[in-house]
C-alpha positions as CSV (number, residue, x, y, z in Angstrom):
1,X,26.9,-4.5,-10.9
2,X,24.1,-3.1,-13.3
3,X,22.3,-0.4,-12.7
4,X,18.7,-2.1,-11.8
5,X,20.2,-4.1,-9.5
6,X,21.8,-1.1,-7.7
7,X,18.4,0.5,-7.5
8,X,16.6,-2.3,-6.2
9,X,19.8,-2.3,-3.3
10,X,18.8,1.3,-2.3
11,X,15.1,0.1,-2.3
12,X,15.4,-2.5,0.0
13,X,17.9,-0.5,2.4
14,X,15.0,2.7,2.3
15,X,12.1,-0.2,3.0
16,X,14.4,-2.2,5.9
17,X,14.8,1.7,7.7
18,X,11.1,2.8,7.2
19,X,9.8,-1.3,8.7
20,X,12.1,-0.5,11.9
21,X,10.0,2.4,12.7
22,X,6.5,1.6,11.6
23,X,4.3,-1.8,13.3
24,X,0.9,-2.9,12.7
25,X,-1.0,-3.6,15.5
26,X,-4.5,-5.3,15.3
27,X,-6.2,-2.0,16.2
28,X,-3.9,0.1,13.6
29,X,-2.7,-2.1,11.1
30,X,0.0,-1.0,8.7
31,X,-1.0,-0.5,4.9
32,X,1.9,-2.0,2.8
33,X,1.8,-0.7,-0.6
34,X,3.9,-2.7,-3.9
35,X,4.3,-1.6,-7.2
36,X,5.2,-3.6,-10.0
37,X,5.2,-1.8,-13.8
38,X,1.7,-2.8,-14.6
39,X,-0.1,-3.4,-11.3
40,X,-0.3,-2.1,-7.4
41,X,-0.9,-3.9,-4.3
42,X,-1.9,-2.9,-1.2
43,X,-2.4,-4.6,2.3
44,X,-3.0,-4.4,5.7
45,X,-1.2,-6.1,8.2
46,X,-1.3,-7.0,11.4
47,X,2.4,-7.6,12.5
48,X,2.0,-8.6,16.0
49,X,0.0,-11.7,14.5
50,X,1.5,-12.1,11.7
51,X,-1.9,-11.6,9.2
52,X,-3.1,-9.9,6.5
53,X,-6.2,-8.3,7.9
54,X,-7.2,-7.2,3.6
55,X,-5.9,-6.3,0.9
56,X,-6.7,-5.4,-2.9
57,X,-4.9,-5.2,-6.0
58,X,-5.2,-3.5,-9.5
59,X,-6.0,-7.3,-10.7
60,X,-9.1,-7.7,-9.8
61,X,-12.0,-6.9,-11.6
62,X,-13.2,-4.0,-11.5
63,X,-9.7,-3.0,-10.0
64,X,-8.7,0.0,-12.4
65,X,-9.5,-0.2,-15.5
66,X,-7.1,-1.4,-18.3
67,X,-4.1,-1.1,-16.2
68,X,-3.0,-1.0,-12.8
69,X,-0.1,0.9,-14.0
70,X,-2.1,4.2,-14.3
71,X,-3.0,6.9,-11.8
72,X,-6.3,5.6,-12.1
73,X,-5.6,1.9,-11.0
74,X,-3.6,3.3,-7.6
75,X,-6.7,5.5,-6.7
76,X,-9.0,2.2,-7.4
77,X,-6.6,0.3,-4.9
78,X,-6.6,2.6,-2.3
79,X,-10.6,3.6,-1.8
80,X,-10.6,-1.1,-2.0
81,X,-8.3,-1.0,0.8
82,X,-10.0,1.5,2.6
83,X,-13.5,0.3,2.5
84,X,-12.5,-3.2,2.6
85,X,-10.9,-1.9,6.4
86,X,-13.8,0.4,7.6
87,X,-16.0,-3.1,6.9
88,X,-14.1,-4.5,9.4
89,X,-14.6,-1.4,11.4
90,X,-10.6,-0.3,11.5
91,X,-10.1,3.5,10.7
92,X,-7.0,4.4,11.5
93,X,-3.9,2.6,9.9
94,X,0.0,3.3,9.2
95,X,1.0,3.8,6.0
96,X,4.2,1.6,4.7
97,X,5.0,3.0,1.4
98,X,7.9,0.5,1.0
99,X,10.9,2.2,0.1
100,X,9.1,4.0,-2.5
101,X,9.4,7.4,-3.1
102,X,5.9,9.9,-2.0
103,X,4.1,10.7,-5.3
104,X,2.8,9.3,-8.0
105,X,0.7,6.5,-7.5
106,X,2.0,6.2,-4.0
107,X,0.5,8.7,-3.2
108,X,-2.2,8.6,-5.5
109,X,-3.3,5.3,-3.3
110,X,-2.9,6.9,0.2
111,X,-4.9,10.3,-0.9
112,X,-7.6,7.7,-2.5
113,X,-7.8,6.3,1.2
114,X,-7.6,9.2,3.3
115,X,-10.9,10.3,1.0
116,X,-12.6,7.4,2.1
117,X,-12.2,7.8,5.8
118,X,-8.8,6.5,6.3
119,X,-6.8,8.1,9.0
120,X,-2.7,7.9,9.4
């Protein structure tokens, strides 16, 4: 087995232990956060519904800059998110961070939200 898949294994064993313990719920929705190499995504979910209550990517315009790869896109993503969500009046979410380790831009996206008004 090569070593990326391996890695991608443990991922998806960390994520499947971290979604038994965290739900969204249409008052507190749960932030899912997904990193690829050159972009970030984040979005809240509703999981007793089944819907995506918003979301916002490194993609769009005005969505970080050159890159979504960078520091700067994951802070751009998570202020989105987190206005996008005090628009519809939510404040306080759970934060998925998807297997992924805490730092980096991770964390760069949840500190970016917290700023903005974001409780979890």
């Amino acid at each position: 087995m090569q070593r990326d898949a391996r890695k991608s294994q443990r991922r998806d064993r960390r994520r499947s232990r971290i979604r038994s313990r965290l739900s969204g719920t249409a008052a507190k929705p749960r932030v899912s956060v997904y990193k690829s190499l050159k972009h970030i995504y984040a979005q809240a979910i509703d999981d007793e519904k089944g819907q995506t209550l918003a979301h916002a990517s490194s993609l769009e315009k005005g969505g970080g800059g050159k890159s979504g790869g960078n520091l700067a896109g994951a802070r751009t993503v998570g202020s989105l998110i987190a206005e996008r969500l005090k628009e519809k009046g939510l404040e306080e979410v759970v934060f998925d961070r998807g297997g992924y380790p805490y730092h980096g831009r991770i964390k760069a996206v949840a500190d970016a939200a917290r700023e903005k008004g974001l409780k979890f």
